[in-house]
Each structure stands twice: as C-alpha cells, then as structure tokens.
mmJSON file of the N, C-alpha and C atoms, coordinates in Angstrom:
{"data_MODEL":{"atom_site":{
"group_PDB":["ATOM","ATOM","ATOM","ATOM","ATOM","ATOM","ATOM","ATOM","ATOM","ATOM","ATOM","ATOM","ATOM","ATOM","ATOM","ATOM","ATOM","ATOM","ATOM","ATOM","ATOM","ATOM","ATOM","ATOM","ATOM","ATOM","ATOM","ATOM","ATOM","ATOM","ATOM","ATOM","ATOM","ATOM","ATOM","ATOM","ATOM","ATOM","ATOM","ATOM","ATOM","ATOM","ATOM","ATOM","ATOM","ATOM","ATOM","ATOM","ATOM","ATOM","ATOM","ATOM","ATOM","ATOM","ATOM","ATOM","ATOM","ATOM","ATOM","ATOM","ATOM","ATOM","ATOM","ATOM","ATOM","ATOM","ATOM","ATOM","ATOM","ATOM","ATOM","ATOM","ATOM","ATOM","ATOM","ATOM","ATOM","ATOM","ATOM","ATOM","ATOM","ATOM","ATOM","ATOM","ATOM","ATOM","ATOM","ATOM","ATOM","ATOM","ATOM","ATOM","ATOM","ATOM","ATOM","ATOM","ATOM","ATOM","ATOM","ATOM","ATOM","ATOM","ATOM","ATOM","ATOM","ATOM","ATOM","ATOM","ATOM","ATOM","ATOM","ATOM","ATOM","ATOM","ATOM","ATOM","ATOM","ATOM","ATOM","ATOM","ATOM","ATOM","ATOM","ATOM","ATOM","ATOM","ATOM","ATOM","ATOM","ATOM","ATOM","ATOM","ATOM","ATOM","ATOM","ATOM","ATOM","ATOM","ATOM","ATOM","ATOM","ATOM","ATOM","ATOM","ATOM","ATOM","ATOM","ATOM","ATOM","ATOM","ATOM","ATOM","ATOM","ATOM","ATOM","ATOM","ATOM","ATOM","ATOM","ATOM","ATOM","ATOM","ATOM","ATOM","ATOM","ATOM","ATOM","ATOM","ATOM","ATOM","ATOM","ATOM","ATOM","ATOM","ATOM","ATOM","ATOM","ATOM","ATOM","ATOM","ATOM","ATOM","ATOM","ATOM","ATOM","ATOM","ATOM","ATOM","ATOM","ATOM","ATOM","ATOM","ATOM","ATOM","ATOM","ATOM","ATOM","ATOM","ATOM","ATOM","ATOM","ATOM","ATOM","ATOM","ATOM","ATOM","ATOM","ATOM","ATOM","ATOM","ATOM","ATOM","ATOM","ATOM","ATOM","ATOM","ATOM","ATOM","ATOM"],
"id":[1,2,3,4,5,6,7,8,9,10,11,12,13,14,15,16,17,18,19,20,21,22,23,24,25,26,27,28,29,30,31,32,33,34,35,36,37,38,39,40,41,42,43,44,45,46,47,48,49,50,51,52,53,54,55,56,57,58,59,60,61,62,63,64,65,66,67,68,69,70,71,72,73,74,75,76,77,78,79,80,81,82,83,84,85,86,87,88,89,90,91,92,93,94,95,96,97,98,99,100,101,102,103,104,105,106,107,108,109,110,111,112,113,114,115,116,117,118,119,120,121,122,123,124,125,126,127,128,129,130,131,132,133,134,135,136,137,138,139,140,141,142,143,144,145,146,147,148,149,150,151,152,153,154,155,156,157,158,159,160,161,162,163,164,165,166,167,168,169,170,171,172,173,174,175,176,177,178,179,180,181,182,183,184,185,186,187,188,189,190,191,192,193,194,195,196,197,198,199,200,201,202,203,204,205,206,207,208,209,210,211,212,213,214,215,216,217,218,219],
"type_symbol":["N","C","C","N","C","C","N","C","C","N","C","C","N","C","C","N","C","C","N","C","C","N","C","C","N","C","C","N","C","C","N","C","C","N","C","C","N","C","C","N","C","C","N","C","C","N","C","C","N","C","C","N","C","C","N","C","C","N","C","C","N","C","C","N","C","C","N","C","C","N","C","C","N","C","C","N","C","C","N","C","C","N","C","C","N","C","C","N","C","C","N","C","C","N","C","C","N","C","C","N","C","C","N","C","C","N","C","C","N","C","C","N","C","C","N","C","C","N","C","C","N","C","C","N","C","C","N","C","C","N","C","C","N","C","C","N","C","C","N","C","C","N","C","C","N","C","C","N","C","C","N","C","C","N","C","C","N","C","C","N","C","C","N","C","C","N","C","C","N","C","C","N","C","C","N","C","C","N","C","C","N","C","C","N","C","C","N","C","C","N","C","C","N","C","C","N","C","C","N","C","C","N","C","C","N","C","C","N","C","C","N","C","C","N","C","C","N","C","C"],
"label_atom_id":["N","CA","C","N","CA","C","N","CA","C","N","CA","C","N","CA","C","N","CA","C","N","CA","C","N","CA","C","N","CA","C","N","CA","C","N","CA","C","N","CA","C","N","CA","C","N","CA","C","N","CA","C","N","CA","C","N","CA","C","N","CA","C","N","CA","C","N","CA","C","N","CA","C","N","CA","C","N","CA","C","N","CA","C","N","CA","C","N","CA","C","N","CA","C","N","CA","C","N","CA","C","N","CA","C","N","CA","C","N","CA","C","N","CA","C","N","CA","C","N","CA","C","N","CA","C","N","CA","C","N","CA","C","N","CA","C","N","CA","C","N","CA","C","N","CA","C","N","CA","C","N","CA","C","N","CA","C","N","CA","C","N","CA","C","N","CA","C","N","CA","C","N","CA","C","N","CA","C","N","CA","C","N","CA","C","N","CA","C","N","CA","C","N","CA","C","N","CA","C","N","CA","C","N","CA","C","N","CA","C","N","CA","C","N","CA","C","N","CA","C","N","CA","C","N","CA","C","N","CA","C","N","CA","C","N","CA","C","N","CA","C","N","CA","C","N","CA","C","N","CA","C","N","CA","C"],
"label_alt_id":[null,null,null,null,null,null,null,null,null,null,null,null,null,null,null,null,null,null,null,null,null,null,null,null,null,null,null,null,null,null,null,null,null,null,null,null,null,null,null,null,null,null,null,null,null,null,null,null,null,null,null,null,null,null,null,null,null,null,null,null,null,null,null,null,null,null,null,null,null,null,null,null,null,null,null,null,null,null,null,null,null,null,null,null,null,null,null,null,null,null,null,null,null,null,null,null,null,null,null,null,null,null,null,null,null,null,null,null,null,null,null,null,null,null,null,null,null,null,null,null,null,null,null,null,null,null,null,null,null,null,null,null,null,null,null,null,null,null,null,null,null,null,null,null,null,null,null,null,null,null,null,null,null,null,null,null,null,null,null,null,null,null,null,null,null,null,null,null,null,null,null,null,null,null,null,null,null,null,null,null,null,null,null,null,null,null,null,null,null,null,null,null,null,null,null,null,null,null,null,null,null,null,null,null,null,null,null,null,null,null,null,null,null,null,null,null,null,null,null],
"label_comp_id":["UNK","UNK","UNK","UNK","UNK","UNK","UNK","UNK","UNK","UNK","UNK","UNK","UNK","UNK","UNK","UNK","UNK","UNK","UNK","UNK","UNK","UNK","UNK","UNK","UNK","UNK","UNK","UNK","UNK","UNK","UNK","UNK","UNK","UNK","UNK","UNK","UNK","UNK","UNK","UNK","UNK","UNK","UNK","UNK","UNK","UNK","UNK","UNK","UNK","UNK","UNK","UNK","UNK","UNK","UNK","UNK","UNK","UNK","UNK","UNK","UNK","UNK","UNK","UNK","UNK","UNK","UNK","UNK","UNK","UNK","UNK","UNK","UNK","UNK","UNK","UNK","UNK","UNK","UNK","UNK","UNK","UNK","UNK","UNK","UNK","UNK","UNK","UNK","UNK","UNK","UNK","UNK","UNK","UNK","UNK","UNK","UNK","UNK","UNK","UNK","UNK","UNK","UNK","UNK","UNK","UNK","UNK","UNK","UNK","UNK","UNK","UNK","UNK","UNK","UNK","UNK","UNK","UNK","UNK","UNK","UNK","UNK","UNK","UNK","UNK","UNK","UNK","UNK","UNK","UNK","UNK","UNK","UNK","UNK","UNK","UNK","UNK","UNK","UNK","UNK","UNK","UNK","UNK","UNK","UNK","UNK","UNK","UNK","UNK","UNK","UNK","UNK","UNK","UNK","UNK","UNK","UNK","UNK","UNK","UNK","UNK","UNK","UNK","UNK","UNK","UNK","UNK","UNK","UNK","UNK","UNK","UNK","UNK","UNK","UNK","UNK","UNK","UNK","UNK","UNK","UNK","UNK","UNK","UNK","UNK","UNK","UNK","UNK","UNK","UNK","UNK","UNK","UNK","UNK","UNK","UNK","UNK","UNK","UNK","UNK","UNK","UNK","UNK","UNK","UNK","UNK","UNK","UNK","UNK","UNK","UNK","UNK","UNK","UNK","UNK","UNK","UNK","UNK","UNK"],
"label_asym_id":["A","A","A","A","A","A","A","A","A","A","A","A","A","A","A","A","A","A","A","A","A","A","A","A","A","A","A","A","A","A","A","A","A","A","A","A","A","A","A","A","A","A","A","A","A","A","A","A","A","A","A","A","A","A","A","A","A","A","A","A","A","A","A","A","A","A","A","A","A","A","A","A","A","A","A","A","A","A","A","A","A","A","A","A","A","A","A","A","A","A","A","A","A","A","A","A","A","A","A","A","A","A","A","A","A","A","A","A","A","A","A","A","A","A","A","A","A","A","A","A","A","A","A","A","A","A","A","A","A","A","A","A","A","A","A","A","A","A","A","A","A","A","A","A","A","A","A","A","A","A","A","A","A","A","A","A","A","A","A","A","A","A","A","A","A","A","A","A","A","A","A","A","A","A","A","A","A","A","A","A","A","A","A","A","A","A","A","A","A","A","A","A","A","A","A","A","A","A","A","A","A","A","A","A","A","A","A","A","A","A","A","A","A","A","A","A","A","A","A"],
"label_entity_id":["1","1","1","1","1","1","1","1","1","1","1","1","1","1","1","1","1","1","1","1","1","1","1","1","1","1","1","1","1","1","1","1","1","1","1","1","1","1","1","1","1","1","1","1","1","1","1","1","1","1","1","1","1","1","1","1","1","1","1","1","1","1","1","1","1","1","1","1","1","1","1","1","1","1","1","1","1","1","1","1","1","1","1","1","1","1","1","1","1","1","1","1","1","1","1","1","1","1","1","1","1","1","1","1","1","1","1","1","1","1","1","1","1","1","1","1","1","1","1","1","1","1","1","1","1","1","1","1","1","1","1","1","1","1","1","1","1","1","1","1","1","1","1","1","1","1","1","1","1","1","1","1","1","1","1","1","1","1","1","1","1","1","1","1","1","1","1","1","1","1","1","1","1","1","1","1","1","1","1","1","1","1","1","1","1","1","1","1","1","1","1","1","1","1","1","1","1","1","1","1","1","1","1","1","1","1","1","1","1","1","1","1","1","1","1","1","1","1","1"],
"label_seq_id":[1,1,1,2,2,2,3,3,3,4,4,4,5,5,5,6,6,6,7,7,7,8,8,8,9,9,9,10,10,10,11,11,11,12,12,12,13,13,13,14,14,14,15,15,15,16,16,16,17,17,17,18,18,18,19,19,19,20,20,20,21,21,21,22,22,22,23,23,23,24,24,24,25,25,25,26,26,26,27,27,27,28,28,28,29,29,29,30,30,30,31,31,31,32,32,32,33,33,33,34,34,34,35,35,35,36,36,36,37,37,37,38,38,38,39,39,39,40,40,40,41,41,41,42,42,42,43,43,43,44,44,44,45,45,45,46,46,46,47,47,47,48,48,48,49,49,49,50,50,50,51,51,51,52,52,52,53,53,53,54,54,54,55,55,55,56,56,56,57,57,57,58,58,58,59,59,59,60,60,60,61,61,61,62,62,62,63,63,63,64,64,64,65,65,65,66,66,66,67,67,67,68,68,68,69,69,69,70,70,70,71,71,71,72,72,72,73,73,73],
"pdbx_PDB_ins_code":[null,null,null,null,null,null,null,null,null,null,null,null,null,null,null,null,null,null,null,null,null,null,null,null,null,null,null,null,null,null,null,null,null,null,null,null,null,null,null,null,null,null,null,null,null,null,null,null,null,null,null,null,null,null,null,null,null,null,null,null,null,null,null,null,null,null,null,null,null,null,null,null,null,null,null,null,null,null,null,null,null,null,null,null,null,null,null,null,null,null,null,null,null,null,null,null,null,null,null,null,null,null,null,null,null,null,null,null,null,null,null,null,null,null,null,null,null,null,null,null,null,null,null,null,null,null,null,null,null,null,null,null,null,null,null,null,null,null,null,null,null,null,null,null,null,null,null,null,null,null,null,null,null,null,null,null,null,null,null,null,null,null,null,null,null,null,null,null,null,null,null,null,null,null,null,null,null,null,null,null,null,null,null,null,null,null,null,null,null,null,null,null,null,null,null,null,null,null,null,null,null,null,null,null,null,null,null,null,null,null,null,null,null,null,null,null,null,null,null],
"Cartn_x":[-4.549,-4.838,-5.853,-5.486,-6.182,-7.038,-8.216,-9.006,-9.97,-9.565,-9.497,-10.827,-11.468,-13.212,-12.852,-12.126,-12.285,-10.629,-11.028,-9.64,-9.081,-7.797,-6.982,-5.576,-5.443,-4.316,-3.117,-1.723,-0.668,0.112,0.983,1.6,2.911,3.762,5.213,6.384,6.245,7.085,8.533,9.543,10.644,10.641,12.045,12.561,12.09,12.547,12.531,11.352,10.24,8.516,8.161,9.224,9.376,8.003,7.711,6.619,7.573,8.117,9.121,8.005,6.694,6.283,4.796,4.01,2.922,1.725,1.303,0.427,-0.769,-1.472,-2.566,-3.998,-5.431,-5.872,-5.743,-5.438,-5.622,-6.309,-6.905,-7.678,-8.149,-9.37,-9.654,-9.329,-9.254,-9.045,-10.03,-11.573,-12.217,-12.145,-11.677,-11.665,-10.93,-9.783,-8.466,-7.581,-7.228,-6.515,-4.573,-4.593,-2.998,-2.101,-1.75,-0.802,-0.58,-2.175,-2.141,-2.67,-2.266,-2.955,-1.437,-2.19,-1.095,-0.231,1.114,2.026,2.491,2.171,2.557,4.612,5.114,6.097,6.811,7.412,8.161,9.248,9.728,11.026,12.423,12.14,13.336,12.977,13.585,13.628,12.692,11.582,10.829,10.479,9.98,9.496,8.582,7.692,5.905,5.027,3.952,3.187,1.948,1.094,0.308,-1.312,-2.068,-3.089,-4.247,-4.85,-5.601,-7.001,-7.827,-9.112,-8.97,-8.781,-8.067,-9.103,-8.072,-8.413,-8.433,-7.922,-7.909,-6.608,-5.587,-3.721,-4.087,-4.659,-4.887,-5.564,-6.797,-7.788,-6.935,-5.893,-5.009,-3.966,-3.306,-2.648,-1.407,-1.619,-0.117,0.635,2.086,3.143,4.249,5.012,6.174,7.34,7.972,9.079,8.523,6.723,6.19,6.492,6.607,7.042,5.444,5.114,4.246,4.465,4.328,4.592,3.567,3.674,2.699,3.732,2.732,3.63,2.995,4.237,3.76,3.513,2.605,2.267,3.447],
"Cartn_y":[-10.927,-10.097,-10.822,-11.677,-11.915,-11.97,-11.593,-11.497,-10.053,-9.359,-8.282,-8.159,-6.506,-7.061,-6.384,-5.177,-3.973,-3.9,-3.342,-3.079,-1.997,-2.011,-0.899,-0.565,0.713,1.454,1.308,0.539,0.369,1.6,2.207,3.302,2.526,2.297,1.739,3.391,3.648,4.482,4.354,5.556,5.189,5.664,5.351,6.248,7.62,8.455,9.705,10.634,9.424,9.885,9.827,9.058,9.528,8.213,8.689,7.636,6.831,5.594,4.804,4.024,3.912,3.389,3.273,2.999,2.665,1.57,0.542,-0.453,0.114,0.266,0.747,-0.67,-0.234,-1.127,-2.549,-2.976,-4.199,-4.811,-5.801,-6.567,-7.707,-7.857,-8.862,-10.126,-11.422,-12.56,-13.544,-13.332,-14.066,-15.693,-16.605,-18.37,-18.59,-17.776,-18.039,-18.734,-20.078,-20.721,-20.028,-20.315,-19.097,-18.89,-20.7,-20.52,-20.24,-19.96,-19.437,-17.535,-16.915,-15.887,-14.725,-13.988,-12.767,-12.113,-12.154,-11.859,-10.501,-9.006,-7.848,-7.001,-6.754,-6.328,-5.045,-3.545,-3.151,-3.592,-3.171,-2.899,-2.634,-1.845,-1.252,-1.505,-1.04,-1.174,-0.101,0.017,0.41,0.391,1.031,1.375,1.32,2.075,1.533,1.79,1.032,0.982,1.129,1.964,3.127,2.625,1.954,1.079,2.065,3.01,3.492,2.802,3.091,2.441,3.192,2.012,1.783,3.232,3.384,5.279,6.493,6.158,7.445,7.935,7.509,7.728,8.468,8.088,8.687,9.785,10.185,11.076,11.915,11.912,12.794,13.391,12.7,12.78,12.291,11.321,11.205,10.467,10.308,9.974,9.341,8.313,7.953,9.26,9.926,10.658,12.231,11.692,12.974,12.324,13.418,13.315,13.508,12.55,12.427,13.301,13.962,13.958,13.059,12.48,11.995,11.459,11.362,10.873,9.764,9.214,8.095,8.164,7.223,7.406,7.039],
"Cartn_z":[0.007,1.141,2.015,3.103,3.545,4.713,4.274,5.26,5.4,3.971,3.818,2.787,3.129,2.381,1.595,1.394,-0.154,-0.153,-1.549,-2.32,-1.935,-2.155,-1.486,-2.249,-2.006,-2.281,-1.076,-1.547,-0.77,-1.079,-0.386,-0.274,0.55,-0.039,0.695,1.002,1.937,2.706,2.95,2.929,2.898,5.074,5.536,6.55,6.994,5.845,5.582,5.142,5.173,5.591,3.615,2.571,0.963,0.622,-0.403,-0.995,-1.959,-1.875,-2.658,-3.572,-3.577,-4.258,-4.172,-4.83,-4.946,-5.436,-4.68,-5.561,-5.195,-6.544,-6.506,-6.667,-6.304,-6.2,-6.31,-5.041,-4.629,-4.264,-4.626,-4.722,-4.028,-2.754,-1.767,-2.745,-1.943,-2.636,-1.337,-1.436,-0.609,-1.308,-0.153,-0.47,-1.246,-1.416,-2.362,-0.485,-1.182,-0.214,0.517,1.675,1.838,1.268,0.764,-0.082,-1.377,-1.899,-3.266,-3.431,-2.112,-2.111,-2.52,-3.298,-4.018,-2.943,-2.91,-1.934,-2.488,-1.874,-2.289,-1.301,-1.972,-1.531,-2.343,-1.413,-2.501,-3.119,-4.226,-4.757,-4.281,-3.388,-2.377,-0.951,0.041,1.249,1.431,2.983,2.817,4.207,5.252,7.173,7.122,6.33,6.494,5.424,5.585,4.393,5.299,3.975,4.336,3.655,3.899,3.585,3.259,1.91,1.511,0.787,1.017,0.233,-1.082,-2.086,-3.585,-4.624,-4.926,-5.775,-4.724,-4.134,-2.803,-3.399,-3.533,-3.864,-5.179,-6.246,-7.198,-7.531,-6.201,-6.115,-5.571,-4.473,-4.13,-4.724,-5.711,-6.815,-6.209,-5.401,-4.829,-5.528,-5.397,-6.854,-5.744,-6.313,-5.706,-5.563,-4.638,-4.763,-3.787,-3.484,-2.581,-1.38,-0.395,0.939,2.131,2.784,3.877,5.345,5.726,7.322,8.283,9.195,10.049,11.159,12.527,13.955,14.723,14.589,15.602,16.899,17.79,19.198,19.222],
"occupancy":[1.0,1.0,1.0,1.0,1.0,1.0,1.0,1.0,1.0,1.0,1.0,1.0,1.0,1.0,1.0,1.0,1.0,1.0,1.0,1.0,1.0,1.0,1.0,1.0,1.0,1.0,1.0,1.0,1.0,1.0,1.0,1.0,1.0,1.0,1.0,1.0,1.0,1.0,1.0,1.0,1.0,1.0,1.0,1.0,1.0,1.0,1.0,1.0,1.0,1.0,1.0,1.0,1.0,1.0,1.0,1.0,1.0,1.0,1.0,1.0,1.0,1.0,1.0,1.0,1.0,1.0,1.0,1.0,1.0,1.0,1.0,1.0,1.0,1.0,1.0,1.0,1.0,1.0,1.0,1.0,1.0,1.0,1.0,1.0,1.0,1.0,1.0,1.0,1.0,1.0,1.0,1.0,1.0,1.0,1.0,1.0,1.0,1.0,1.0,1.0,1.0,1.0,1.0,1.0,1.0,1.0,1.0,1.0,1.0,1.0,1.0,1.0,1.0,1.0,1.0,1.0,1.0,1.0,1.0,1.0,1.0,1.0,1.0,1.0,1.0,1.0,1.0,1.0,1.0,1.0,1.0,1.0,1.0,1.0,1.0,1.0,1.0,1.0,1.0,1.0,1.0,1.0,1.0,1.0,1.0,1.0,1.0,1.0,1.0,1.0,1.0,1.0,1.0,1.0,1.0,1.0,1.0,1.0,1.0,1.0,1.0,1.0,1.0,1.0,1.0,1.0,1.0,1.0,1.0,1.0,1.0,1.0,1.0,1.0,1.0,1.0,1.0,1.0,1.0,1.0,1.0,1.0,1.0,1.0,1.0,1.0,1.0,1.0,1.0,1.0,1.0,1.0,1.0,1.0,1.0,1.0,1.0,1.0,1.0,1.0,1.0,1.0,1.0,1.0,1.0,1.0,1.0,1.0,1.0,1.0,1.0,1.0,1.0,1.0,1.0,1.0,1.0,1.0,1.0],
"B_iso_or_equiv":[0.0,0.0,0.0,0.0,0.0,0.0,0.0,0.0,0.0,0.0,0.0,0.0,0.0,0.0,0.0,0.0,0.0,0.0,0.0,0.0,0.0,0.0,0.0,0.0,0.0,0.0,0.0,0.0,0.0,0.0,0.0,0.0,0.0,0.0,0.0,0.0,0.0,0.0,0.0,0.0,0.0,0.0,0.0,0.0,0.0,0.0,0.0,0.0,0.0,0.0,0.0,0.0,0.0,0.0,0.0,0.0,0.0,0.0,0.0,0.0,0.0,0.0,0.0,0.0,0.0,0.0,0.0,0.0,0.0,0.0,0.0,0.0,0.0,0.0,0.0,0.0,0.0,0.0,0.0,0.0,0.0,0.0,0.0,0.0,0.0,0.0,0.0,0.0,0.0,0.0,0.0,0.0,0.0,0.0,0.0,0.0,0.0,0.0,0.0,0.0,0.0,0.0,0.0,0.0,0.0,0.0,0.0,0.0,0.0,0.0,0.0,0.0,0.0,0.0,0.0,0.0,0.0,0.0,0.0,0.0,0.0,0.0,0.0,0.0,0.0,0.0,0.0,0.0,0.0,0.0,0.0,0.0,0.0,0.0,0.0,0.0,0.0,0.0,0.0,0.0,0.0,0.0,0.0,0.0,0.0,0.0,0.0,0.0,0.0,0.0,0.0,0.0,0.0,0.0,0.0,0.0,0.0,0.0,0.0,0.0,0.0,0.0,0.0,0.0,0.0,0.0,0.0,0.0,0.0,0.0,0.0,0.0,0.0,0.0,0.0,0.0,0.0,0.0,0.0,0.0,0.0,0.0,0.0,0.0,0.0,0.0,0.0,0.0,0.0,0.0,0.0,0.0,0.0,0.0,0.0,0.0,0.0,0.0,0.0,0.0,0.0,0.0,0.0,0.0,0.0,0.0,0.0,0.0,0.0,0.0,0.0,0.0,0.0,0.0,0.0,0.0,0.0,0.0,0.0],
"pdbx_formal_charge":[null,null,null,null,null,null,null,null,null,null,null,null,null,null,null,null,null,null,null,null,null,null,null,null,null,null,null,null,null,null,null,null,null,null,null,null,null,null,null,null,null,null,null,null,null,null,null,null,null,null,null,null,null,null,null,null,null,null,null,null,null,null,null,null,null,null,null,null,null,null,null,null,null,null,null,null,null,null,null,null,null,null,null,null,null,null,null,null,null,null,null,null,null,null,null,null,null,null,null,null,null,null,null,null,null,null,null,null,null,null,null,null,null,null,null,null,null,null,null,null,null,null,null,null,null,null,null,null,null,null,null,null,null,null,null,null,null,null,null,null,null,null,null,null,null,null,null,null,null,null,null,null,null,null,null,null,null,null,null,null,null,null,null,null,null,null,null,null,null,null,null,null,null,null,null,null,null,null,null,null,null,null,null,null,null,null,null,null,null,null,null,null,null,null,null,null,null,null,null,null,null,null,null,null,null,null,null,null,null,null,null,null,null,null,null,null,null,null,null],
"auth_seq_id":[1,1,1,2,2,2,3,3,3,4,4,4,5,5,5,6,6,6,7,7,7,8,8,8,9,9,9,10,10,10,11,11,11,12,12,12,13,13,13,14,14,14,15,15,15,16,16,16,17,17,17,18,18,18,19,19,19,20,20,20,21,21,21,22,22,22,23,23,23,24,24,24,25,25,25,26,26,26,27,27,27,28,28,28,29,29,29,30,30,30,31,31,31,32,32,32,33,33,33,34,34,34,35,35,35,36,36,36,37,37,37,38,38,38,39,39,39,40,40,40,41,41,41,42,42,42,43,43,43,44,44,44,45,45,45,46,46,46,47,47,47,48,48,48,49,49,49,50,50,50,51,51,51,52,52,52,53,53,53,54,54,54,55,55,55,56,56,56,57,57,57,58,58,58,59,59,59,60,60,60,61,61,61,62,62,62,63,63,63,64,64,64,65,65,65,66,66,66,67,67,67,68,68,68,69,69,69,70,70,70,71,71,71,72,72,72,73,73,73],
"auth_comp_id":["UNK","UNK","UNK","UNK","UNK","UNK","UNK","UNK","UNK","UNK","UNK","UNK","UNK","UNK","UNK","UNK","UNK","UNK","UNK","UNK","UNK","UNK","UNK","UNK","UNK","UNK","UNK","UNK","UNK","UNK","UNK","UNK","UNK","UNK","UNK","UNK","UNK","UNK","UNK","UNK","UNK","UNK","UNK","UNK","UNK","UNK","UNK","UNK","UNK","UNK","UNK","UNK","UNK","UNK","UNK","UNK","UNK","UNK","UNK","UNK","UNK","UNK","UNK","UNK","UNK","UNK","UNK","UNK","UNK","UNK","UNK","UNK","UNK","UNK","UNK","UNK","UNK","UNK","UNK","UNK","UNK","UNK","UNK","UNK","UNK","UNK","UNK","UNK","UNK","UNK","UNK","UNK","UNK","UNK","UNK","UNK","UNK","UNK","UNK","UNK","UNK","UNK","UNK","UNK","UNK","UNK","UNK","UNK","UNK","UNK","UNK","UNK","UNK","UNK","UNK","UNK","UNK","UNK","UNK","UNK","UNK","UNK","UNK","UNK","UNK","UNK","UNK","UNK","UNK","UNK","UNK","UNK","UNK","UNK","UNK","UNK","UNK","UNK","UNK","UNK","UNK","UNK","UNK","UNK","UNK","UNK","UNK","UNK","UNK","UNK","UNK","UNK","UNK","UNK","UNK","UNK","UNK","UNK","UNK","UNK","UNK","UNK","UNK","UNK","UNK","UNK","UNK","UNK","UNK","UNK","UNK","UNK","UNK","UNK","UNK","UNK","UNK","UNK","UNK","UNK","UNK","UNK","UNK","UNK","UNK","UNK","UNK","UNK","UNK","UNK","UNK","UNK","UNK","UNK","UNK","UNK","UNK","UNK","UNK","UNK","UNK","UNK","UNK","UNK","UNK","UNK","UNK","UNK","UNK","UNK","UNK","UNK","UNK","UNK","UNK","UNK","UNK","UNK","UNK"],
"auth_asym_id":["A","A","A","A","A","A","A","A","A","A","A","A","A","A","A","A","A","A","A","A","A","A","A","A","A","A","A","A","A","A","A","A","A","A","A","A","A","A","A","A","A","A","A","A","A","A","A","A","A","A","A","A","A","A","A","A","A","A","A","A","A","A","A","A","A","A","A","A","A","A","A","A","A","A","A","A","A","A","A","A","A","A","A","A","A","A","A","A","A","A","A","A","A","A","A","A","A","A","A","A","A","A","A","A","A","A","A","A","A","A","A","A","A","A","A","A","A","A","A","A","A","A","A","A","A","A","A","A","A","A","A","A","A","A","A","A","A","A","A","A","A","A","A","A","A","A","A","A","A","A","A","A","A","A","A","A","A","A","A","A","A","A","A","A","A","A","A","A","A","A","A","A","A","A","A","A","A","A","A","A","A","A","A","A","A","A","A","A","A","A","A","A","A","A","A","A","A","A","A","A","A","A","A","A","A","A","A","A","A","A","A","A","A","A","A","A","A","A","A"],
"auth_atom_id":["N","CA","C","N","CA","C","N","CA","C","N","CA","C","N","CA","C","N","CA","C","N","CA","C","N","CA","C","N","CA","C","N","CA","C","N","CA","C","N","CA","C","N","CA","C","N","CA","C","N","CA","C","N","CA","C","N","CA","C","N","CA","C","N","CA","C","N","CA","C","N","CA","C","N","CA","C","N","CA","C","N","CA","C","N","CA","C","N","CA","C","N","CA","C","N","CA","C","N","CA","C","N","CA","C","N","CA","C","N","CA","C","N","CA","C","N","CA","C","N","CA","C","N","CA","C","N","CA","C","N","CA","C","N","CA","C","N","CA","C","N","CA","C","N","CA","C","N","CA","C","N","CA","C","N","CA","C","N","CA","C","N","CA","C","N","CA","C","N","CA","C","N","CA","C","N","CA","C","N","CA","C","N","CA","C","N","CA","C","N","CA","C","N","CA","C","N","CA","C","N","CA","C","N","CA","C","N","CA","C","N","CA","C","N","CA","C","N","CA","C","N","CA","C","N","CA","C","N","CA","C","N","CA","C","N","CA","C","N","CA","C","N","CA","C","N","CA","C","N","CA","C","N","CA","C"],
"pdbx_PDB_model_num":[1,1,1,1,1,1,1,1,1,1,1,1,1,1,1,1,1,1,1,1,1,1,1,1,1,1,1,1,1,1,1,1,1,1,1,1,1,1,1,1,1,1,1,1,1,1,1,1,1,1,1,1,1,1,1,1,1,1,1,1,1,1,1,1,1,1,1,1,1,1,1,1,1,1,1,1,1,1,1,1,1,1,1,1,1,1,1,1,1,1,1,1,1,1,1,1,1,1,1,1,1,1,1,1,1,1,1,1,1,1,1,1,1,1,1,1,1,1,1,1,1,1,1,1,1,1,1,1,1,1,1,1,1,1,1,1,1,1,1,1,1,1,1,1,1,1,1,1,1,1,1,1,1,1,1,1,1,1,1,1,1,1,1,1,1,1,1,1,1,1,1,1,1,1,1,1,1,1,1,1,1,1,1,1,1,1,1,1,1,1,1,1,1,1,1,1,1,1,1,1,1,1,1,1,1,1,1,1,1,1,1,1,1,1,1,1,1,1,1]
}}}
C-alpha cells in the first residue's frame, strides 16, 4: 500500500451495492520498494472498494453477503 500511513480495512463491493468480500487489516509497507510491495485484489469481480481504518468492518460487524446503500456525486 503505497504511500499509505495506517492500516486499513478493504471492503470489495459488488454492482448491486453486495459486500463480495473483505480484507481486513492491512498493513502500511513504509520503504518496502514498488515492486516488492503486497498487491491486494478480490476473488470475484468487484465496482468498488470501500477503504476503512482497519477494525472498523469488524466493530460494525460487517460480513461478506451484507448489502451497503451509498450515492455517488
């Protein structure tokens, strides 16, 4: 993650506003060089990912298969 100061909770989003997945705390990688820096991706196909400060997803109890509403500008 780079460039990034705290750890964080990824939330990979489907279309249909669905939580397809979840990486939970992730982890800055300060002076880890580019090409050796941890490359995160979901599983499935996926519209947006939802960048939480890491234990927030869990403090909410959120789970792959719950549904988000939110709007874009």
């Amino acid at each position: 993650m780079k460039d990034t100061l705290v750890a964080l909770d990824m939330l990979w989003i489907r279309e249909d506003g669905v939580i397809a997945e979840i990486t939970a705390d992730v982890q800055p990688q300060p002076g880890v060089p580019d090409g050796e820096l941890a490359m995160y991706a979901p599983a499935s196909a996926v519209r947006y990912v939802l960048e939480l400060a890491a234990g927030t997803a869990e403090q909410l109890e959120m789970k792959p298969g719950d549904t988000l509403e939110f709007a874009l500008p």
